[in-house]
C-alpha positions as CSV (number, residue, x, y, z in Angstrom):
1,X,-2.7,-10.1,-7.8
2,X,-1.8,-13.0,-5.3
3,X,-1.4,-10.7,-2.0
4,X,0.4,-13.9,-0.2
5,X,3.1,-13.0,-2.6
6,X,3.2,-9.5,-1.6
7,X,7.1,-8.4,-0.2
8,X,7.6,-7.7,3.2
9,X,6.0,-4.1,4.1
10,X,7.9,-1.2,5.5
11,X,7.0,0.5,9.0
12,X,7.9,2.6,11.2
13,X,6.3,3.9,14.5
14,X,5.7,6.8,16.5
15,X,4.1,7.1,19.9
16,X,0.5,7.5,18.2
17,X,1.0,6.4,14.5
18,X,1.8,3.8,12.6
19,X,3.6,4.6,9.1
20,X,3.3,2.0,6.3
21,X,5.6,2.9,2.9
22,X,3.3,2.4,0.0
23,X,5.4,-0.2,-2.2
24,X,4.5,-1.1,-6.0
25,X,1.5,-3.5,-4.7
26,X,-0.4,-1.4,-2.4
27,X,0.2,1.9,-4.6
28,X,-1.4,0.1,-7.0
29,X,-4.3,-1.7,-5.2
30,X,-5.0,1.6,-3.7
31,X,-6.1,2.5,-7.4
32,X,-7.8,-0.2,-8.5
33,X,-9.3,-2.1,-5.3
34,X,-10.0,0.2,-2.3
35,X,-11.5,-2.5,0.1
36,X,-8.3,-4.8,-0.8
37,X,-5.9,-2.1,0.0
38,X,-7.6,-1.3,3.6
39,X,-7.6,-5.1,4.1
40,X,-3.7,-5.6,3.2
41,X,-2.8,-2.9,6.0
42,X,-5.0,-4.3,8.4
43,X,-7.4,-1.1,9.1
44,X,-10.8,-0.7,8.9
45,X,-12.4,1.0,5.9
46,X,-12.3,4.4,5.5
47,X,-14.7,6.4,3.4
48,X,-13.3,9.8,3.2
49,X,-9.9,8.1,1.6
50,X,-7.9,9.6,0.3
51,X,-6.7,12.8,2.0
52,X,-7.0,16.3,0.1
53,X,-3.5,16.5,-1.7
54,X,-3.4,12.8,-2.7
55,X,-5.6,12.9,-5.3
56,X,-6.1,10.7,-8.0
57,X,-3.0,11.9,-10.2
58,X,-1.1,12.0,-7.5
59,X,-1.6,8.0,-7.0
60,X,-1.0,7.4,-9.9
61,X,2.8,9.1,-10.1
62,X,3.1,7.2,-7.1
63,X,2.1,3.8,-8.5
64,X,4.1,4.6,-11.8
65,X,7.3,5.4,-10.1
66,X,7.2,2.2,-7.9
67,X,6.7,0.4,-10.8
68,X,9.5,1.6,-12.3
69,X,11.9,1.6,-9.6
70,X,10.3,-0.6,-6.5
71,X,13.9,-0.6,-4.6
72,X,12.7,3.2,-3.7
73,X,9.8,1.7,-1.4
74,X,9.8,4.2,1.1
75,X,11.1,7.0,-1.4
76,X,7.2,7.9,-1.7
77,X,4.2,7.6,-0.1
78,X,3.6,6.5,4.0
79,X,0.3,6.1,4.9
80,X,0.0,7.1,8.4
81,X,-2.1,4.5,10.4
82,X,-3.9,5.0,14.3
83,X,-2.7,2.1,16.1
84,X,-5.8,2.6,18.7
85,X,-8.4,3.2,16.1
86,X,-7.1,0.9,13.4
87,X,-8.0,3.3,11.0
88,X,-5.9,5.5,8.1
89,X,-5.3,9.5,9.3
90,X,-3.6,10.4,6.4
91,X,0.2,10.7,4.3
92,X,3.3,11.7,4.2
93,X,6.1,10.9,2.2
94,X,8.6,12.3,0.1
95,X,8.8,13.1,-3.9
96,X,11.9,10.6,-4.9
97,X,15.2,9.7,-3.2
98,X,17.7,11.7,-2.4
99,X,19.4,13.9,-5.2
100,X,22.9,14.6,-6.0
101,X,23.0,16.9,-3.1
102,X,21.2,14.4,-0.7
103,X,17.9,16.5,-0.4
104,X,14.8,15.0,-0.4
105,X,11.8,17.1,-0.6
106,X,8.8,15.9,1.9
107,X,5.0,16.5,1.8
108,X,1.5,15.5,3.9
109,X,-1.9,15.4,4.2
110,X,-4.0,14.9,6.8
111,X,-8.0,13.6,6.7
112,X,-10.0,16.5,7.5
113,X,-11.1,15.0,10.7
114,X,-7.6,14.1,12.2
115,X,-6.2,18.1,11.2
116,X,-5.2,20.2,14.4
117,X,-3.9,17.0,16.7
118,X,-0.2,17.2,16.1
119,X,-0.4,13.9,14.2
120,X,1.2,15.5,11.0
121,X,3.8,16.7,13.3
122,X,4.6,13.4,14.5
123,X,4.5,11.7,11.3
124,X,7.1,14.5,9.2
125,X,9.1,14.0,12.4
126,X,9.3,10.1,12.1
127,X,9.6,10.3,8.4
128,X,12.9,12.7,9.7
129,X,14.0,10.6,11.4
130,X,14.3,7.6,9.1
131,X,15.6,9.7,6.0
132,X,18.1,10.8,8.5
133,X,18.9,7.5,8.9
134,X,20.1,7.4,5.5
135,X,23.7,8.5,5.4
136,X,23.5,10.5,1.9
137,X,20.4,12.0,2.8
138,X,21.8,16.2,4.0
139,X,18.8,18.2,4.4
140,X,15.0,18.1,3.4
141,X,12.8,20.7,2.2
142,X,9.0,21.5,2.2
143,X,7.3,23.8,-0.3
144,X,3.7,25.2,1.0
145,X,1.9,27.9,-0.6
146,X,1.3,31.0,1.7
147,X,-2.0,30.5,3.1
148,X,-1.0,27.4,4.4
149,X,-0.7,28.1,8.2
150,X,-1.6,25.3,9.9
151,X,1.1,23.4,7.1
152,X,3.7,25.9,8.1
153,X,2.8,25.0,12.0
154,X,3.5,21.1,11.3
155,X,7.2,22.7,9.5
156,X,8.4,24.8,11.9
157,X,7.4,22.1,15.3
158,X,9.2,20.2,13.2
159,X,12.7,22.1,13.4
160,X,12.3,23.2,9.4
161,X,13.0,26.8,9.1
162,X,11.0,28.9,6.1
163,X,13.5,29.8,3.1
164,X,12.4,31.9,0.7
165,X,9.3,32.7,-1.0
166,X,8.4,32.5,-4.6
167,X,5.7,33.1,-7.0
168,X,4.0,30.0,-8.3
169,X,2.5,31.1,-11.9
170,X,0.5,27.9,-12.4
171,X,-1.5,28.2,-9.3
172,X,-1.8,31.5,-9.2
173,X,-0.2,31.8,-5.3
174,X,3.1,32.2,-3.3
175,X,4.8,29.0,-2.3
176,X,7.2,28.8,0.8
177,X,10.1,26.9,0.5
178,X,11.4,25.5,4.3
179,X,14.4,23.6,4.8
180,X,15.6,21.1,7.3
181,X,18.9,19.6,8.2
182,X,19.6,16.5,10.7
183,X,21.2,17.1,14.4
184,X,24.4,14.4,13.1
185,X,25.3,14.7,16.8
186,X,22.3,12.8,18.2
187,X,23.6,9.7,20.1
């Protein structure tokens, strides 16, 4: 892959992170060449990559779906990036574009060491923030399981309110659904 040719990367920034949507390239060099994909966002490597919920299969959706539609860039996966420390802290992102409705459902996950800090805060609420910039996004939801408290912490800091609760047969646990919806009003 000829990184020179690589398309113009998607950021945005919060007061202590740096958020980098994962487009078709670096979804997939993430896969295949860990030491490139550190070196195309500019961060030093980091050995405990990736974080708990984006595990291999998880990539790999990622990757597939860029690869099938790469005007979605910023549809998926943002890898959320320390400024200070130039290192990765984890993701966020969201599981597709908005739906007929204009939902989009969000999820995170933070490296073990950067948990408790409010840094998954900031990062769902910049990821808020540019959905909402979005005029046919309407609301987004979350889905955590039950025993997920610090999870439901980031939510509700977050302005998401918990929904209703369900029981997930394949894992064998409750799941929460929360909900969001954007302050239109803002100036």
């Amino acid at each position: 892959m000829d990184y020179t040719l690589m398309p113009k990367l998607i950021e945005i920034a919060s007061p202590r992170l740096r958020l980098v949507a994962l487009n078709q390239e670096l979804a997939t060099t993430q896969l295949e060449d860990r030491a490139a994909f550190f070196r195309l966002l500019g961060v030093d490597p980091e050995p405990a990559w990736p974080p708990e919920l984006m595990d291999q299969q998880t990539m790999e959706w990622t990757r597939d779906r860029l690869r099938a539609s790469p005007a979605d860039t910023g549809w998926y996966s943002w890898i959320y990036i320390s400024p200070v420390m130039n290192r990765l802290l984890g993701t966020g992102g969201f599981k597709g574009a908005p739906d007929a409705d204009g939902a989009v459902e969000i999820g995170y996950s933070m490296l073990t060491s950067y948990r408790e800090q409010g840094l998954a805060t900031e990062g769902v609420m910049a990821l808020l923030d540019w959905a909402y910039t979005h005029e046919r996004v309407t609301s987004v939801v979350a889905h955590t399981r039950d025993d997920r408290d610090a999870s439901h912490r980031v939510l509700e800091k977050a302005g998401f309110v918990q929904g209703e609760t369900r029981c997930s047969d394949d894992a064998g646990h409750d799941v929460i659904a929360w909900h969001h919806t954007p302050n239109r009003s803002k100036p």
